[in-house]
Structures are given as C-alpha cells and as structure tokens.
N, C-alpha and C positions, 0 to 999 in steps of 0.2 A: 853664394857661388852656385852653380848650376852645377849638375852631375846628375848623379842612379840615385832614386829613390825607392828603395829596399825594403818590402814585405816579408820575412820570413821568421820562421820559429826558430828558438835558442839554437836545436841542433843543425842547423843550415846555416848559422853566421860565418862560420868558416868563407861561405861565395862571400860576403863583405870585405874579409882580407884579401881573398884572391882577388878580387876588382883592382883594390887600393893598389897590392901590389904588381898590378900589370897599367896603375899610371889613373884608373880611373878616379874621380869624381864622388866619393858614396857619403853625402852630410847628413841624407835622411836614412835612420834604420827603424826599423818598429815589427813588431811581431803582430801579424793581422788579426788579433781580438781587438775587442772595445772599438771606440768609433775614433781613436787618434790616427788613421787613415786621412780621415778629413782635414786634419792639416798639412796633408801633402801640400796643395797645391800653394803655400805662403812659401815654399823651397823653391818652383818653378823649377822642376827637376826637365829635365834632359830626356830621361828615358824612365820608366817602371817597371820594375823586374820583382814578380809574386810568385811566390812558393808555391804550388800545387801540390808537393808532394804531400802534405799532411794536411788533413781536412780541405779538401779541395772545393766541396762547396761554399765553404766561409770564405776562399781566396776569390772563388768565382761570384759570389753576390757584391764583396769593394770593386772588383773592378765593374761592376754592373754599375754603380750605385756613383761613383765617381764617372761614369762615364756618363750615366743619367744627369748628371748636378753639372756637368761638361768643363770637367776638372781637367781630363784627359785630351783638350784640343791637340791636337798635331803632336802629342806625347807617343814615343811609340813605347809599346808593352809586351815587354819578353814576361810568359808564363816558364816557370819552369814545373816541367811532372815527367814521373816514368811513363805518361803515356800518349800516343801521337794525338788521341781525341779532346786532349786538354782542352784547346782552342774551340770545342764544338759549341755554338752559342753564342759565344761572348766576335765572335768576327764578323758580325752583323752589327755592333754595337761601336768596335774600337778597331778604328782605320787599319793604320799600326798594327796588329797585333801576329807575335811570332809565339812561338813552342819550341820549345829544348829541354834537353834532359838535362838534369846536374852534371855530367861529366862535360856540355859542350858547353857553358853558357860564356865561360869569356869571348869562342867567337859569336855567340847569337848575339851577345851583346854590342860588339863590334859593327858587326851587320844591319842591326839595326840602328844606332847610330848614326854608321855611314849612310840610313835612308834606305837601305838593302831589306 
C-alpha cells in the first residue's frame, strides 16, 4: 500500500502517530542509520518525510544518495528541521522537495501531497 515513508529518530515517532491519526498512509518507519533506507523504495511510498532535527547531515547524505540511485523519481520530500536552510543543497537534487518545522508537518505534508 502506498503512503509516507518515515526517516526519523525514536524521539520524533510521535509525527508517525500524528500522520496515522489525521488518515495518513505511514507503512515504512526507520530511524536514518545503517543503510536500511535503501529499502525504501520496495514500499513505493507517496511522499518522504526525514528528520533533520538530529544529526542533520546523516539525513541530508540518504536523501542525496537515494536521490543519486533515483529512488526518489516524482516522490516529493518533506525535510523536517528547526531551521529554514534545511533545504540548502539537497533542491538542486530532489524536484519535490519542501521544509517544515516539527510543529507544521501534517500541513507540509498535505501540501505536498496535493503536488503544492
């Protein structure tokens, strides 16, 4: 089944319930060490949504690296971090790709989604 495929550390699962509970989609979860990233794309997810908040270079080299191996075709990619220059780098790579903070993401994720 198609939905979000969820990058984040134990203490950010919480955005997983709130997905589920606002109707989404969320079959893949994984915490961005090791290279189990690279089964994303046997899910065929919808959208990808990675944690920036904690170690933000490790989040930002999978989504390079899956964008690289073009894992990410026409997937769009909600980065979530406290900060607006998350994005900086990786928007030359992945079409797609938005920024939001923790407090906004069920609508970024909406939005993107919708193609917005």
């Amino acid at each position: 089944m198609p939905g979000i495929a969820v990058l984040c550390w134990e203490e950010n699962r919480p955005w997983v319930s709130a997905l589920r509970q606002k109707g989404f989609s969320v079959p893949w979860v994984e915490e961005p060490k090791g290279d189990a990233y690279r089964q994303m794309s046997t899910v065929e997810p919808e959208l990808l949504l990675v944690d920036l908040t904690r170690l933000p270079e490790q989040g930002r080299e999978i989504i390079l690296d899956l964008a690289d191996r073009g894992d990410l075709n026409g997937v769009p990619v909600v980065v979530v971090s406290d900060k607006s220059t998350a994005g900086r780098g990786l928007k030359s790579k992945v079409k797609k790709l938005s920024v939001t903070t923790p407090r906004k993401i069920i609508s970024a994720v909406k939005t993107a989604m919708e193609g917005g």
